[in-house]
C-alpha positions as CSV (number, residue, x, y, z in Angstrom):
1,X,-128.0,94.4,112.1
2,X,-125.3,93.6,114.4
3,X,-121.3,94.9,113.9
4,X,-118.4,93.0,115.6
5,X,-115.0,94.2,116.2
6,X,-112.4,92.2,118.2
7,X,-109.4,93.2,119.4
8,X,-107.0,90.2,119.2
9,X,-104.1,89.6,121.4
10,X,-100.5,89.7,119.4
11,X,-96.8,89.8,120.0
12,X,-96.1,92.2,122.8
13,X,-99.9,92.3,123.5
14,X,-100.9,89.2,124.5
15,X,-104.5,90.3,126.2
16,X,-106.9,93.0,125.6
17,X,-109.8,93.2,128.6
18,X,-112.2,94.9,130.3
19,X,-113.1,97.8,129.1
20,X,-116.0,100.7,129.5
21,X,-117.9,102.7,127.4
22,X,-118.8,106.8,127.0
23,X,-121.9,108.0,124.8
24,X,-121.0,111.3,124.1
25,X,-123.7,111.8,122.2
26,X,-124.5,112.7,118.1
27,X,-122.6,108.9,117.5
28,X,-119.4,109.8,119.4
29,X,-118.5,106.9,121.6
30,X,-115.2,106.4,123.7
31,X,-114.3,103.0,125.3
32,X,-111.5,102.5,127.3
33,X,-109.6,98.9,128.3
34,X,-106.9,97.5,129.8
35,X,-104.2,96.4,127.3
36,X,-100.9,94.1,128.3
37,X,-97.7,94.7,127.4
38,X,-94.5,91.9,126.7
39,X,-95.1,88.2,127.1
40,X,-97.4,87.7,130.2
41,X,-101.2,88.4,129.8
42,X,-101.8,87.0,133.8
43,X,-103.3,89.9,136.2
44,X,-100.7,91.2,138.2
45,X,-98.2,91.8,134.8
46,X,-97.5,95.0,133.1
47,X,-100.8,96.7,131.4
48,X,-101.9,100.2,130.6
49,X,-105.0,101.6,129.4
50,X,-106.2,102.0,125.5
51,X,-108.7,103.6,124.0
52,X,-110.9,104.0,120.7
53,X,-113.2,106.6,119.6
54,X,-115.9,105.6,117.3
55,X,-118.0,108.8,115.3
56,X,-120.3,106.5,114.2
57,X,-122.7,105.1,116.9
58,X,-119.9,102.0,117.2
59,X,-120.4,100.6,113.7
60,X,-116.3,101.6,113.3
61,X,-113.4,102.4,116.0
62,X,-110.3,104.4,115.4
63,X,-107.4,103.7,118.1
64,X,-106.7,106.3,119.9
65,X,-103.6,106.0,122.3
66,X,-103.3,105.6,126.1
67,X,-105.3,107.6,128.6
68,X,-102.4,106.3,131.2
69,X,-100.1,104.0,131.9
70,X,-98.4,101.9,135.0
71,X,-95.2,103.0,134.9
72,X,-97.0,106.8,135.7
73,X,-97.3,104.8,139.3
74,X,-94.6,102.6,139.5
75,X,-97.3,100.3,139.4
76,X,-97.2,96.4,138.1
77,X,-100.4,97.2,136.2
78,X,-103.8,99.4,135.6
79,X,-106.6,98.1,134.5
80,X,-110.7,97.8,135.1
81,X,-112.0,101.1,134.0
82,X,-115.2,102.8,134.1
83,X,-116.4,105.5,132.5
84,X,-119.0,107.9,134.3
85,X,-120.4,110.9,132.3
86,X,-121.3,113.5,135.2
87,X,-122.6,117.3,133.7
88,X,-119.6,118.7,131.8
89,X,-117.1,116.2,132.9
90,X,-116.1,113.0,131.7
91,X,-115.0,110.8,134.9
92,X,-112.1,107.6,134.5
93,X,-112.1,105.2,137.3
94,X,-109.5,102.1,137.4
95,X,-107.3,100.1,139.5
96,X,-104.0,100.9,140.3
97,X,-102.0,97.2,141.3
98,X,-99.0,98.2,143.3
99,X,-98.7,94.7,144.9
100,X,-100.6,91.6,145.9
101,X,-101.2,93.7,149.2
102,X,-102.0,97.0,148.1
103,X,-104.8,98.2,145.2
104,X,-106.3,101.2,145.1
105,X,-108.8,102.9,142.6
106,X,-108.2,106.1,141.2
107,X,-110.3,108.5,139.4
108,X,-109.2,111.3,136.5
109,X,-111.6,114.0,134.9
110,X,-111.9,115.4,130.9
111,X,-113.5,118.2,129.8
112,X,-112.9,117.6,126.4
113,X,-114.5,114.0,125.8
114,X,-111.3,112.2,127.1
115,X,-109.0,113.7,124.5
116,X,-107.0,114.6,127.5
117,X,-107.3,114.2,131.2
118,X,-106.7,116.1,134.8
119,X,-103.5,114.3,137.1
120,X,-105.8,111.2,139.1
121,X,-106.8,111.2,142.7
122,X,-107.6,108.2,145.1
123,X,-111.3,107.3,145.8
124,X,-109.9,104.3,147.9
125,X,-107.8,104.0,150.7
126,X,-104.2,103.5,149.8
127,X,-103.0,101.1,151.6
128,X,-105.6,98.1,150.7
129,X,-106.2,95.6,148.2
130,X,-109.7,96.0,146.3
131,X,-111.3,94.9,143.3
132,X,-113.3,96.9,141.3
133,X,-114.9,95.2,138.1
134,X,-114.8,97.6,134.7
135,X,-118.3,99.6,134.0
136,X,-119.5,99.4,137.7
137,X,-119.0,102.7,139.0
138,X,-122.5,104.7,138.6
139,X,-124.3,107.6,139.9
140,X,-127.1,107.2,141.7
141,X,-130.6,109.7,140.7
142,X,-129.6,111.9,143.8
143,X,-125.6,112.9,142.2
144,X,-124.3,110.4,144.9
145,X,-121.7,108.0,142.9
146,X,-121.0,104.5,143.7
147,X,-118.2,102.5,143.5
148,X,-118.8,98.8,144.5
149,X,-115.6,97.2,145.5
150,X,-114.4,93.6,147.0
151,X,-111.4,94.0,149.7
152,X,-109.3,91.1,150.4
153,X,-106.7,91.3,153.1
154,X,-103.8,89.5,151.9
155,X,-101.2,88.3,153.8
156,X,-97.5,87.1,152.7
157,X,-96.9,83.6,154.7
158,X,-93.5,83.0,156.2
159,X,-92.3,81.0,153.3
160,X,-93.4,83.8,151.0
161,X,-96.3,82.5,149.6
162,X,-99.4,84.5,149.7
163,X,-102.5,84.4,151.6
164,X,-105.4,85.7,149.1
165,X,-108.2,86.2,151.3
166,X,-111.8,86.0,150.8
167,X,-113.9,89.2,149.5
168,X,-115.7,91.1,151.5
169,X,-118.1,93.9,149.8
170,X,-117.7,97.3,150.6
171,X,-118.9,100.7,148.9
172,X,-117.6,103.8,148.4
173,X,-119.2,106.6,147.9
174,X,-119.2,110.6,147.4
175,X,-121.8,113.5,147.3
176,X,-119.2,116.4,146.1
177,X,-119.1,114.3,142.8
178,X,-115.7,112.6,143.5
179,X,-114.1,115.0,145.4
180,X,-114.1,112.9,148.6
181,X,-115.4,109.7,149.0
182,X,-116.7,108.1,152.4
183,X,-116.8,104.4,153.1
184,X,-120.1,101.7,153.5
185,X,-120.7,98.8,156.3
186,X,-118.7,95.9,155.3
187,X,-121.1,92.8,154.1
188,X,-119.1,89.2,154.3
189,X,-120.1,86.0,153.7
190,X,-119.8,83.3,157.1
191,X,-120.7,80.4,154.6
192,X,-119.5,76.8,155.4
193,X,-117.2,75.8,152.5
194,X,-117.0,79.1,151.0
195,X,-113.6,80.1,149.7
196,X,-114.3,83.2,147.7
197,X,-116.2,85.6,150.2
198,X,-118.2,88.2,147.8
199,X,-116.2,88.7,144.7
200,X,-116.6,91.5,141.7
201,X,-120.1,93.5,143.5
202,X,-122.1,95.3,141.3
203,X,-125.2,97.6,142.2
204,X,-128.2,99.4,140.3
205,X,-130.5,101.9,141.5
206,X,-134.7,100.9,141.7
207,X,-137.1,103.6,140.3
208,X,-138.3,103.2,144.2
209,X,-134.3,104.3,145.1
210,X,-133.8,101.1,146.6
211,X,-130.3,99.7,145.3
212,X,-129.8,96.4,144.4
213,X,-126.4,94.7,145.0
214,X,-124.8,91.4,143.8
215,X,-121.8,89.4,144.2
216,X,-120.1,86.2,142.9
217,X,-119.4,83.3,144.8
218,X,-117.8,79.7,144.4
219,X,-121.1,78.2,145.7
220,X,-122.8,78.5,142.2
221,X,-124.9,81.2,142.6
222,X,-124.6,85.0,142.9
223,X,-125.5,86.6,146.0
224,X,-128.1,89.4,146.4
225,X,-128.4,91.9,149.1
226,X,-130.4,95.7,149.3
227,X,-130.0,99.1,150.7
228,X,-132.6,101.8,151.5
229,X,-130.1,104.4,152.5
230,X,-128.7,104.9,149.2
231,X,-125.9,102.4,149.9
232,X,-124.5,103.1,153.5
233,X,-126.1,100.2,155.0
234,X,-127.1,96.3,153.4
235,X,-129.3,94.0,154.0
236,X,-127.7,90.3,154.2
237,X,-126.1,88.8,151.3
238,X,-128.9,85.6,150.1
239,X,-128.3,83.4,147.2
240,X,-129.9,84.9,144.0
241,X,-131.8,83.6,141.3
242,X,-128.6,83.7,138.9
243,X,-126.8,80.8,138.8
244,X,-123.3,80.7,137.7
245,X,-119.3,79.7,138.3
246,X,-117.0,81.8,139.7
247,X,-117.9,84.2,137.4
248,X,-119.0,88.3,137.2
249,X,-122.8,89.5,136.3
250,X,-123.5,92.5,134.8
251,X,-126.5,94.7,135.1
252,X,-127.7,98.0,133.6
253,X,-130.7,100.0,133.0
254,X,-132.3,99.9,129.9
255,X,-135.2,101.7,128.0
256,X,-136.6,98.1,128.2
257,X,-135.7,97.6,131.6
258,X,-132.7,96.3,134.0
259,X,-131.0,94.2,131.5
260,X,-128.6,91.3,133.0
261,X,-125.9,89.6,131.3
262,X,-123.9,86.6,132.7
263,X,-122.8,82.4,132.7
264,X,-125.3,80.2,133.7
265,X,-124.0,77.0,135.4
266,X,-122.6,75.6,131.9
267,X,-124.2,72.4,130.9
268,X,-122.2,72.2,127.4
269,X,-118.8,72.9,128.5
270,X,-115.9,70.6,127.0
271,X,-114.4,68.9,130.0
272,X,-110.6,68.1,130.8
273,X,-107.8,70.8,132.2
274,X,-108.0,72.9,128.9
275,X,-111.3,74.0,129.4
276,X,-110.4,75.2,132.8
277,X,-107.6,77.0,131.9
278,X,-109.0,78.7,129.2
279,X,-112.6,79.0,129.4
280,X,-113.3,79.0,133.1
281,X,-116.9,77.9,132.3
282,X,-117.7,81.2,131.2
283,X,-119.8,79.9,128.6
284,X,-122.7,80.4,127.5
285,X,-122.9,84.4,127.6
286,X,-126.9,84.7,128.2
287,X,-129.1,88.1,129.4
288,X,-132.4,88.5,130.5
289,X,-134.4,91.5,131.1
290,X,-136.3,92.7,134.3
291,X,-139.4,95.0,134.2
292,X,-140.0,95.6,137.8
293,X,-136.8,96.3,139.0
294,X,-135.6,92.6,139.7
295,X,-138.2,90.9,141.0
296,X,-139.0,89.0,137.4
297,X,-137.1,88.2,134.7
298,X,-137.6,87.2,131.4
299,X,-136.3,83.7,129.9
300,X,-132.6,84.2,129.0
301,X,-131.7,84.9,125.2
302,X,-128.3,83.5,124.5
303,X,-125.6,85.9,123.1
304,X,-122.4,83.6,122.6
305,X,-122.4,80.1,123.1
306,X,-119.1,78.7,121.6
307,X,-118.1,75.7,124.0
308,X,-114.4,76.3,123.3
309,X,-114.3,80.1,123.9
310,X,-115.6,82.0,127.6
311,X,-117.5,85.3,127.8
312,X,-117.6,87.8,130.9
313,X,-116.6,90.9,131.8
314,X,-119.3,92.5,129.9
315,X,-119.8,96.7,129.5
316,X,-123.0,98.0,128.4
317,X,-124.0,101.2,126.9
318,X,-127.3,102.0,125.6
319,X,-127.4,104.6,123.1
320,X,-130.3,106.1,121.3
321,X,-130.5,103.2,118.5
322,X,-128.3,100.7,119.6
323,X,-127.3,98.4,122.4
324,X,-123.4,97.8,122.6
325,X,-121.6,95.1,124.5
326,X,-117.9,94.9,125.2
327,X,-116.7,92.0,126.8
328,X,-114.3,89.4,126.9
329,X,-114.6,86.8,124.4
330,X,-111.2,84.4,124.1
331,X,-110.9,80.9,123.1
332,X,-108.7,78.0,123.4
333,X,-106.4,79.1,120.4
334,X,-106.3,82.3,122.7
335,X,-105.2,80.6,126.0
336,X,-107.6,82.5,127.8
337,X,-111.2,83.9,127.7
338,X,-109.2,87.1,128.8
339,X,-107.5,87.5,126.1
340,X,-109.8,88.7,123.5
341,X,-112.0,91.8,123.5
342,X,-115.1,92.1,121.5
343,X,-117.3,95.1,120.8
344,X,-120.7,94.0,120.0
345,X,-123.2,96.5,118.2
346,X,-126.8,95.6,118.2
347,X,-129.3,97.3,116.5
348,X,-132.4,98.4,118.9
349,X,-135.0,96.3,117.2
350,X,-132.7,93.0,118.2
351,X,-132.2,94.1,121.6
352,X,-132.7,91.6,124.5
């Protein structure tokens, strides 16, 4: 049995995104995501974050209110959140966008199941520009916590314009459980033709404690790359066996294994500028599971396959019946894949 809930964009909301989830535990579940404000649902315009509590294992959602909002930070938005139970504490990690040049992520702490939370604190350096996808912040099985971020260092051009640079992936971690956090060799990409650099990194811990990194790229793959040192050091970035656009990959453990969820290269895509506009070729939405830690996976299942609507973005909780999925889910009557945020419940026996 599977429930849906979408959360629509409206008037003076016109995009609801990326979001995380919190098991709680006994069916208490909190997921938080970035909701715009006004007219404009593009990235750098006003958003603050939302969130809804469900009692019920995520068959139903009560809205909440705002765990915190831009204008705390002056800030032109906040968005990508994760959500990282760690003993009594409930951590929030997101992006704080105070210009095209400067982005850091902060983290704030609950006690009471994110009812209410402790005044945030930078796990980033200030003064730089990264990106932080939602639900990739995780602790690793020594207490070490991860954040896996992309820096670009932008530049405004004499006319004005800017200069968005390519990713490079960088990791930051702490062993005080977020009181400080230290920074990882950078990895870059020195591809011919490669405009992105390594966008949106992700990473998951082996049973072996080998972690396993990934990236997106414009060159139709993700890129893959390893660390035996518990993430201060990588191996070098190769092309992986995902193939996709421009697009992010998700990947979490599961009782079943390392479950991945992202767009192939689309081969039943509608063509023409309104499917790049809105869609971004983030169709279809497949996953495949891995039982040895990524060196096999199983033949992708398809979860959404509408030609006119694009998928990504995904969060993943597994809790002790269910699989949930929250991820973005807009179509063309939506003007974006961005602008619509589905919660997905699936019962265990219908897991991937």
């Amino acid at each position: 049995m599977e429930y849906i809930l979408d959360l629509t964009p409206g008037p003076e909301n016109p995009r609801n995104s990326e979001g995380a989830f919190a098991d709680l535990g006994n069916g208490e579940i909190l997921f938080v995501y970035s909701a715009f404000n006004g007219a404009s649902a593009m990235d750098h315009t006003d958003a603050d974050l939302r969130a809804i509590r469900s009692l019920d294992g995520g068959r139903s959602w009560k809205m909440e209110g705002k765990p915190a909002r831009a204008a705390d930070f002056g800030a032109m938005n906040i968005m990508s959140v994760s959500l990282l139970k760690v003993k009594k504490e409930l951590l929030l990690f997101y992006l704080v966008r105070k210009s095209w040049l400067e982005m850091p992520m902060v983290m704030q702490k609950s006690r009471d199941g994110g009812r209410t939370w402790d005044k945030p604190s930078l796990c980033t350096p200030e003064n730089r520009y990264f990106v932080v996808n939602n639900d990739r912040v995780i602790q690793l099985s020594s207490g070490r916590i991860m954040i896996p971020a992309a820096e670009h260092c932008n530049k405004i051009r004499e006319d004005g314009g800017l200069y968005f640079a390519p990713a490079q992936t960088v990791f930051f971690y702490s062993d005080d459980l977020g009181k400080t956090f230290k920074e990882s060799s950078i990895l870059t990409l020195n591809v011919p033709c490669c405009y992105s650099g390594l966008q949106e990194p992700g990473v998951i811990e082996g049973r072996d404690g080998t972690l396993y990194g990934w990236a997106r790229t414009d060159l139709g793959r993700q890129y893959a790359f390893r660390s035996t040192d518990s993430g201060q050091n990588w191996t070098e970035p190769l092309p992986s066996r995902f193939t996709s656009p421009m697009s992010p990959m998700s990947v979490k453990p599961t009782r079943k294994g390392w479950l991945a969820i992202w767009n192939p290269v689309p081969t039943n895509n509608i063509s023409g500028d309104l499917w790049r506009s809105a869609t971004g070729g983030r169709t279809p939405l497949v996953c495949a599971v891995s039982k040895d830690d990524g060196k096999s996976w199983s033949e992708p299942d398809i979860i959404e396959n509408d030609p006119q609507a694009g998928y990504c973005y995904t969060a993943i909780c597994e809790t002790e019946d269910a699989l949930l999925l929250g991820y973005c889910a807009g179509t063309i009557r939506d003007k974006s894949c961005l602008n619509r945020l589905r919660i997905r419940r699936i019962e265990e026996e219908r897991q991937a």
